[in-house]
N, C-alpha and C positions, 0 to 999 in steps of 0.2 A: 706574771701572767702567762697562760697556756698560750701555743700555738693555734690552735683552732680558737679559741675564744678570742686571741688578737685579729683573726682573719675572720672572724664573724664581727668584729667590733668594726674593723675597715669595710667592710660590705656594708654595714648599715650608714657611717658615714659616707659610704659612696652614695646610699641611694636616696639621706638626707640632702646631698649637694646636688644632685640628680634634681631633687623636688624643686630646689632653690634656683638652682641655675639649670635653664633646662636646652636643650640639645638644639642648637642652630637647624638650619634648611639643608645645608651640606653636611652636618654632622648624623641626623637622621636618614638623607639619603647612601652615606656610606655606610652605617648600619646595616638597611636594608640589604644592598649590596653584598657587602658579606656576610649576614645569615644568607641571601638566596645563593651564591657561592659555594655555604659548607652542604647547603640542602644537596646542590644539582652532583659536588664533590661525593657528597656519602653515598647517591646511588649510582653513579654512572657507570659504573662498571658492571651491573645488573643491566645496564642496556644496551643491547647488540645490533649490529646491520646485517641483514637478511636479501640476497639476494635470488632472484628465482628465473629461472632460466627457461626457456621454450614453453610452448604451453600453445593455447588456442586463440585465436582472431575472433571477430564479433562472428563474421560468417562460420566459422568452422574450421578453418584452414591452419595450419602450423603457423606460429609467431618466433620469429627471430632475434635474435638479441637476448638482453637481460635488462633487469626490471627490478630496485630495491625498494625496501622498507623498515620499520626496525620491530622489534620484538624485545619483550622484557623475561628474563631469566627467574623463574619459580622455586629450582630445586636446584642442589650442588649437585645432583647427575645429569643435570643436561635439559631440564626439559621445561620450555620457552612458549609464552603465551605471546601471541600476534593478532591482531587484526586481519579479520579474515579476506578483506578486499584487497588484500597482497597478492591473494592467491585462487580469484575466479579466475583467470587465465585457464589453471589447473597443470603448474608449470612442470615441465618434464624433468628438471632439477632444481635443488636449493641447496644454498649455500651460508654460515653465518659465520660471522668473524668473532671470534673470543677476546674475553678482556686481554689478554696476552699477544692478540695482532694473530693469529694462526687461524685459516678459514679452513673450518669442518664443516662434511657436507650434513645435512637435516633432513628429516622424515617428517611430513605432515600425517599427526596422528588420529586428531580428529577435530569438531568444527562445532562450534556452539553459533546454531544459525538461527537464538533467539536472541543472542548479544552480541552475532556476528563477529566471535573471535576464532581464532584455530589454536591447537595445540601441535607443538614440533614438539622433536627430539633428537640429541645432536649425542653422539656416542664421542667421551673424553676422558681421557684420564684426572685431567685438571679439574679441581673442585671449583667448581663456578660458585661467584657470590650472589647470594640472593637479597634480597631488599625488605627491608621492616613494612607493617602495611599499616594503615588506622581502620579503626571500623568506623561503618556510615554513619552510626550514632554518635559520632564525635567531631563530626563536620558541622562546620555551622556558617550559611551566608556570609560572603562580606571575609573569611580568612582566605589568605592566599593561598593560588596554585600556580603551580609552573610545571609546562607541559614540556617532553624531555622525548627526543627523538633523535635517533641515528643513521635515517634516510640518507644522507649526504653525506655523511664523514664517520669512519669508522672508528675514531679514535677520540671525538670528542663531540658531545650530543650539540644538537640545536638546543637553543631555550627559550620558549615564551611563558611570560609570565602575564598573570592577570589574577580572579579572584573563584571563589566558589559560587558560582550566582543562585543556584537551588541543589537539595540533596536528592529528590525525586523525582524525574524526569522521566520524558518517553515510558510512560506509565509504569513506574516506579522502577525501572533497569539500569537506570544512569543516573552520575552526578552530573550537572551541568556548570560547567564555566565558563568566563568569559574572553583566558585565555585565547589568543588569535591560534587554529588548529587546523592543518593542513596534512596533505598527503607526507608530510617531512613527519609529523609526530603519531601516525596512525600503528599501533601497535606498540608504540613506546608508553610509559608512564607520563599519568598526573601525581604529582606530590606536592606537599603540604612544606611549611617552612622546614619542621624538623629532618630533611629526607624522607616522609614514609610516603609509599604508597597508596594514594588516595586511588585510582584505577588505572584501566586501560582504554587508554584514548581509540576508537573507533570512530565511523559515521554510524551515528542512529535517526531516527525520524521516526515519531508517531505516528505519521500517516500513511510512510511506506516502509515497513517489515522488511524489505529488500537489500541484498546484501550490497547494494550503492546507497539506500536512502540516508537521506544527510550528505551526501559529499558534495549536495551544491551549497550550504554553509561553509564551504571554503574559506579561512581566515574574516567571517563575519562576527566572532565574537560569541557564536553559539555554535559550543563543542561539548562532546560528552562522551566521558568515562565512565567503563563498568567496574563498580569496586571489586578489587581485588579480592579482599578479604572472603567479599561474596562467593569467586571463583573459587576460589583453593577448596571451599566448602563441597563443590559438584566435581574437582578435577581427578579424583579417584577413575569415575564413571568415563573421562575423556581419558585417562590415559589407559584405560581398556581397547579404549578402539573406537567407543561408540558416543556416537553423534547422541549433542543435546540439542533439543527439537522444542519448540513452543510448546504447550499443553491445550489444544481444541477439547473447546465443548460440544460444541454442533448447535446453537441456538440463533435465532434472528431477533432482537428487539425489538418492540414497538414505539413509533417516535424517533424521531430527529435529532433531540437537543440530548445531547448523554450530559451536561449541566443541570438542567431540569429535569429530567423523564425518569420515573422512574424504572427497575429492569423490569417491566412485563414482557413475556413471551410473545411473540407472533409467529413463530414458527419454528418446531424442533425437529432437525437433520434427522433421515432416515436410519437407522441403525447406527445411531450417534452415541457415546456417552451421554450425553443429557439422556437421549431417548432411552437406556440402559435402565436408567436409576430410577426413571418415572416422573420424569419430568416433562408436561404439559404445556401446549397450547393454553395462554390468560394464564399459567401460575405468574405468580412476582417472588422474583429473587429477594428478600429484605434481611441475608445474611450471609457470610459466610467463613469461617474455619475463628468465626467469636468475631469477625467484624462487622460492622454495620452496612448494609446495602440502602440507601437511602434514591442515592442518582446512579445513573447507567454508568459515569465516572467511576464512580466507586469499585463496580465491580473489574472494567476495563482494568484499573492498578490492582486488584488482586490476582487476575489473569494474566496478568503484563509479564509478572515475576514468576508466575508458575509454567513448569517446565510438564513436558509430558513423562505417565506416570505416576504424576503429583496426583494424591488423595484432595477433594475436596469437599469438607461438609457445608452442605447447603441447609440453610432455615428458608423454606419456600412457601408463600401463601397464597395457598386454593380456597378460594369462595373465602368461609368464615373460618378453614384449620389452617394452623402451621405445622408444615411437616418437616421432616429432618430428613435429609438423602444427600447421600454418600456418591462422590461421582470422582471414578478414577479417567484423568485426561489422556487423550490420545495423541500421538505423532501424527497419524491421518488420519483421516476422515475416508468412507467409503467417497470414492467420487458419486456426486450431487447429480444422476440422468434428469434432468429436466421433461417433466409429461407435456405432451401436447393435446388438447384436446381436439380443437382442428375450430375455435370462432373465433371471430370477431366481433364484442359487442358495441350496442346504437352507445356514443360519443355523447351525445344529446341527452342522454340515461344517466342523470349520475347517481339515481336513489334505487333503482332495480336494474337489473341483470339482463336485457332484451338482447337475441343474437339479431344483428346485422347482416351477417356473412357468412355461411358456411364453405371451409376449403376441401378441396377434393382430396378423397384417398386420406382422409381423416379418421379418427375415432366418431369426431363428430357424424359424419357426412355417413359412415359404417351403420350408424345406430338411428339413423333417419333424423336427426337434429333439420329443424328451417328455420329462416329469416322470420322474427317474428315473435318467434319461441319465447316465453320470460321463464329463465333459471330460475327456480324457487327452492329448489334442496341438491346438496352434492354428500352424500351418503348418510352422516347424522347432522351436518356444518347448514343450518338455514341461511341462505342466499340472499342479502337485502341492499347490495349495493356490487359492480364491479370489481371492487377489491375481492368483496368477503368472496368470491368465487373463486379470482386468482391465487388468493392463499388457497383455498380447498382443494384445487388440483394442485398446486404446486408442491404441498405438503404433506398431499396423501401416498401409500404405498405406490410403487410403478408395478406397472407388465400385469395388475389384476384388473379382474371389471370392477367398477364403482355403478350406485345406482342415483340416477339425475333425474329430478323432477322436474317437470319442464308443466308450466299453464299455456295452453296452448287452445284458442277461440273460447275461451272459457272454463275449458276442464283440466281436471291435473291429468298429465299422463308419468309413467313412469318408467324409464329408459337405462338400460345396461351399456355402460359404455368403457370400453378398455384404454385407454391413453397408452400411444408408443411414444417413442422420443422423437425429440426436433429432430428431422431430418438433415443432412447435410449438403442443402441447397434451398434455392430460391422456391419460396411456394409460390403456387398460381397466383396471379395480381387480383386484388381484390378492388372494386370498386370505390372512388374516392366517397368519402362521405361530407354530401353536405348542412348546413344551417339549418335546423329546425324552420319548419314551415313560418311559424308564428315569430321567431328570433328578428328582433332589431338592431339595426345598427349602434353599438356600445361608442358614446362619445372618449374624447380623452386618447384614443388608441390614434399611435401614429404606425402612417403604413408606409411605404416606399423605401427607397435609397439612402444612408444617411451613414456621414460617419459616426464610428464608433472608439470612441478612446477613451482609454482609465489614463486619470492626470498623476496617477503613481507610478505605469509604467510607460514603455519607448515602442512596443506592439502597436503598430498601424493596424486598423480593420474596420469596416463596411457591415453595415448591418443591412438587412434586404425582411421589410416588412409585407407580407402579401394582403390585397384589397380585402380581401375573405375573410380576416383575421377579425373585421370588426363585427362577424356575425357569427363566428364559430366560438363552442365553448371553450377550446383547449387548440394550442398548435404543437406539432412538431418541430423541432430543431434540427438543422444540419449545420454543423462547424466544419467548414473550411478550412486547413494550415498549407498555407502556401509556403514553397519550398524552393530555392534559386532553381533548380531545375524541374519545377514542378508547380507550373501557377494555374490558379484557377481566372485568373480574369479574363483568358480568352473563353472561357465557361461561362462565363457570368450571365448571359440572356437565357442559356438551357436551363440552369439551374433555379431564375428567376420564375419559365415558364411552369416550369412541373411546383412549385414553390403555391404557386396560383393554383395548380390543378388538385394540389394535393392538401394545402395548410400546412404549411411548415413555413417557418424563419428561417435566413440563412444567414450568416455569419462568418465572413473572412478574414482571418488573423495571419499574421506577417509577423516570421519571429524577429527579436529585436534586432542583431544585426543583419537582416535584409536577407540572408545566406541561409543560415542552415539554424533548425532548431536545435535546441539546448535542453537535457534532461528537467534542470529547474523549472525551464517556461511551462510545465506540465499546471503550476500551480496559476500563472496568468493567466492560463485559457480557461481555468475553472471560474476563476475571480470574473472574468466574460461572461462565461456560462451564468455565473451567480443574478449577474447583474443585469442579463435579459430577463432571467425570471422572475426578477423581484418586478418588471417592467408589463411584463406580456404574460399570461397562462400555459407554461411550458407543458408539456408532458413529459415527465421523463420517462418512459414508455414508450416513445416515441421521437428520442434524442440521439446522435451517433456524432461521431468526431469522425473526420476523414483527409485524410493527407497524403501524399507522394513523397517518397525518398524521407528525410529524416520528419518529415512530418507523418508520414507513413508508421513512423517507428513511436514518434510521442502521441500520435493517436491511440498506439494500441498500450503504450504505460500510463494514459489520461484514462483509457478506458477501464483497467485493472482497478486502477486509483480511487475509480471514482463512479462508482456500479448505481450510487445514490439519487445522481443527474445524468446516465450516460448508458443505455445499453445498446449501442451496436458502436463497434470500431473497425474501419475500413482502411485496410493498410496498401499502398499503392509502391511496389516494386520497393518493399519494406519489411522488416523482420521484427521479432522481439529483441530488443536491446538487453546485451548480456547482462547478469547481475541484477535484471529486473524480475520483482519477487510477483508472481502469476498465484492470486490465492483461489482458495476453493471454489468451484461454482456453485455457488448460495441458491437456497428455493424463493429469498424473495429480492436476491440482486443480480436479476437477469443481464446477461453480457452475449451477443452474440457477435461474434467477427466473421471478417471479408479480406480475405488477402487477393489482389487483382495481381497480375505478374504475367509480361509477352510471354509466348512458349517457348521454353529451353533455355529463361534467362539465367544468365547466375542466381539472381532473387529465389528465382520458381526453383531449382535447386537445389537452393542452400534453406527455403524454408520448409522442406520434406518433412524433416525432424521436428520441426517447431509445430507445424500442422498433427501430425502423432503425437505428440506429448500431449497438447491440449484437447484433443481427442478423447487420450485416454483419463484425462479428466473430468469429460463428458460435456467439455464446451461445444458450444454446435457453432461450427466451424462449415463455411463454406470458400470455394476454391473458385476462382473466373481469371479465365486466360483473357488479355488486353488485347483487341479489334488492333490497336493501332500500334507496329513494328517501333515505334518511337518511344514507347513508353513513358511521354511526356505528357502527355493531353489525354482526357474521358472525349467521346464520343457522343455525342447527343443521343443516343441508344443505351449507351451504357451509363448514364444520366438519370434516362427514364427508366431503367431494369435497378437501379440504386432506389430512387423516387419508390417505384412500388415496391420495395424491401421496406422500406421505413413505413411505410402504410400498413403494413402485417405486423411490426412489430410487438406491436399493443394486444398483439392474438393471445388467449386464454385453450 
């Protein structure tokens, strides 16, 4: 008998006895054990510790010390994919330690800040090992991963183990597993039992694009890896130099549910790509590069994964055609100037357009607009309800005349009107609006003082219903985040009185440890938000979040977040929190901010830069130095000058 034919005859009776007798609880888990052993042995030398040195403070100021992570090795000359949250600080040295124990210093080459990774590169004579990868179409639910990081020890990785829970995730960018995935394993490898590389463990989140989103998933069992395989495919273009960038289209959807809704347009970005290719106001997306657009889902995972520059063919249906258009995606977008036209329309009006209110030093107020007026056309857009008017300014060209038809005592008149941009302050106070003459009191509506608690979180807060509520059509919102040095309850009768004068809800949340808020609670305060509105007639138009100190700072990342319930955020001796991703100002998700800060604080200061950036992004951004040297308390002045801001906000 041959040699290979007796070891082929022994292998089959091993794996007859195998059937027969089959593998105890201790025999199985040492198994496991060592496949996961030869798995984490075959790559571990492809994974390094990364240290980075100086760099910058929340506020701006130099950062001391040093700060690691790990990073997985691509090429035997040197050049190492990370996680890019190692290195917002934006550190003034790095350093990485080779499988051989020798730390060489590293170059950040460039930053893929649609998968939130960076690319180094580490100059060596030693051929670095690189690691075998799997493609995503070989992954399947339910096989094991184990996540592999060199944050803490340079010579021997952490390991958590766990499973593959989904292959498409964070709209199609990542694997998801259920592996436990911590700042220890952020830049290191996911693998699969054989050793290969399944991806690179990052923070991602669907909801926020931001180069922290996902890092309050801290060891919850929901982590996610970008495959590898994926990378090596774009890392030509990163190790040039150049940043890979999401891929915008410039569109706004119609609808809420992106489960249900289909993509119809409601509004396409001024000198956008969409707007390049000929893409329309009511078209519907229902394909695109050969896949099917059925839900606003759909198309979100095909955008998810496309990077800018990406070609993409659209199957778009107008009326009864479908057209075919070609739409090459951009890194930016022209910043979004927001027109103003300068009204206020009647509240009471939800089926036509009637102004209320005209502000001083307006387009409006320029072009003889009155209280009274019914909008009946904005250039060819027929006016039949308060939306359809605020998409037609909001979406129409800036800095030209538009021509407005207004019925006015019966006849149509026809008015030239130029929209400038929101200015960068407080407009004149506009008159509160009340109840329809003939309006009754709506039973069911509870009004006054009352707590307010979700029985799934540890958030203390007060809900404050105003008498008025049960005769008006819609209220405004003001959220509260009280802050250990910064609470609203000596506020609490001011904010009730103008509450009354004006219609608005108020709402006071207290982050869970009593102290200071936390980036994650960003998601509690919405789940709040959610659930006054399923209760009461919100307006989001007329919603703001406002806080002090770190509530000051999750006001204005709740307010980025979450443009769909929330456009004004009021930040109180508070900044943008670094690593928080500030996206476009959208024509139909309005955002305006309030930063308040005593004169010559560090705050007012250090938020120079951050006021400039958003600027020139054409946020309308206003600036209010704080009455009170304490910086702890509003003012019953500064109360009511807040009150009438939220009353304008609804302005068209």
């Amino acid at each position: 008998m041959s040699k290979s034919l007796s070891i082929l005859t022994l292998a089959i009776v091993q794996s007859v006895c195998l059937v027969l007798a089959p593998l105890s609880a201790q025999e199985v888990n040492v198994a496991e054990q060592v496949a996961i052993k030869n798995a984490v042995d075959k790559v571990a030398d492809s994974v390094v510790q990364i240290e980075t040195v100086g760099g910058l403070v929340e506020g701006g100021g130099p950062l001391e010390g040093a700060s690691r992570t790990s990073g997985t090795i691509i090429s035997p000359d040197g050049f190492i994919i990370s996680s890019y949250i190692g290195f917002i600080q934006q550190p003034s040295g790095i350093l990485v330690t080779l499988p051989n124990g020798k730390r060489v210093a590293a170059k950040l080459i460039a930053k893929d800040t649609s998968r939130n990774l960076a690319l180094l590169k580490v100059e060596t004579e030693m051929e670095l090992p690189v690691p075998e990868t799997t493609e995503r179409t070989e992954l399947r639910p339910g096989q094991w991963a184990i996540a592999l990081g060199k944050t803490f020890a340079a010579d021997s990785p952490s390991v958590s183990v766990g499973i593959v829970s989904a292959t498409h995730r964070v709209w199609g960018k990542a694997v998801q597993t259920d592996a436990k995935i911590s700042p220890n394993n952020y830049g290191g490898p996911l693998i699969d039992i054989h050793g290969h590389v399944i991806g690179i463990l990052t923070p991602l989140s669907p909801q926020d694009p931001g180069t922290t989103g996902g890092a309050e998933w801290y060891d919850s069992g929901i982590g996610f890896a970008v495959p590898l395989a994926e990378i090596l495919q774009r890392v030509d273009t990163l190790k040039e130099g150049t940043d890979l960038k999401p891929g915008l289209l410039g569109i706004n959807l119609k609808g809420n549910d992106i489960v249900a809704d289909q993509a119809e347009i409601a509004a396409v970005r001024y000198n956008s790509p969409a707007q390049v290719a000929g893409i329309q106001e009511k078209d519907i997306l229902v394909g695109a590069n050969g896949l099917p657009i059925e839900r606003q889902a759909q198309l979100k995972h095909i955008l998810g994964v496309a990077y800018a520059g990406d070609t993409i063919d659209f199957k778009v249906k107008r009326g009864e055609e479908t057209l075919d258009l070609s739409v090459t995606l951009a890194a930016e977008l022209i910043p979004y100037d927001r027109p103003l036209l300068g009204v206020l329309l009647d509240r009471n009006q939800s089926d036509v357009a009637i102004v209320y209110h005209v502000f001083g030093d307006t387009a409006a107020a320029t072009a003889g607009l009155k209280a009274g007026d019914q909008i009946v056309k904005y250039d060819d857009a027929e006016i039949s309800t308060p939306l359809s008017l605020r998409t037609a300014v909001a979406t129409a060209e800036p800095e030209v005349a538009h021509e407005l038809v207004v019925l006015r005592d019966g006849k149509e008149e026809t008015i030239e009107v130029t929209p400038k941009s929101v200015p960068s302050k407080f407009l004149s106070d506009a008159p509160p609006q009340t109840a329809a003459a003939d309006a009754e009191a709506q039973e069911g509506v509870v009004t006054g003082e009352s707590e307010f608690q979700l029985a799934e979180e540890k958030n203390a807060a007060k809900l404050f219903v105003p008498e008025i509520a049960k005769k008006l059509p819609s209220l405004g919102l003001v959220v509260l985040l009280n802050d250990a040095e910064f609470k609203f309850e000596p506020q609490r009768d001011s904010w009730k009185e103008e509450a009354e004068a004006f219609g608005f809800a108020v709402l006071e949340v207290s982050p869970a440890n009593d102290s200071r808020w936390t980036r994650p609670e960003a998601s509690v305060v919405r789940k709040m938000i959610d659930r006054v509105r399923d209760n009461y007639p919100i307006d989001a138009n007329r919603t703001i979040v406002l806080g002090g100190k770190s509530g000051g700072a999750l006001a204005l990342i709740h307010g980025f977040e979450n443009r769909d319930v929330q456009n004004g955020s009021v930040a109180i001796e508070a900044g943008i929190p670094r690593g928080t991703n500030i996206p476009d100002n959208e024509p139909l998700d309005q955002l305006e901010i309030v930063f308040m800060a005593a004169a010559e604080s560090d705050s007012a200061k250090a938020l120079k830069s951050q006021v400039e950036a958003l600027q020139k992004m054409k946020y309308p951004v206003i600036e209010s130095e704080l009455t009170s040297k304490e910086a702890t308390k509003l003012s019953p002045a500064e109360i009511k000058m807040l009150a009438n801001w939220l009353n304008t906000l609804d302005r068209i």
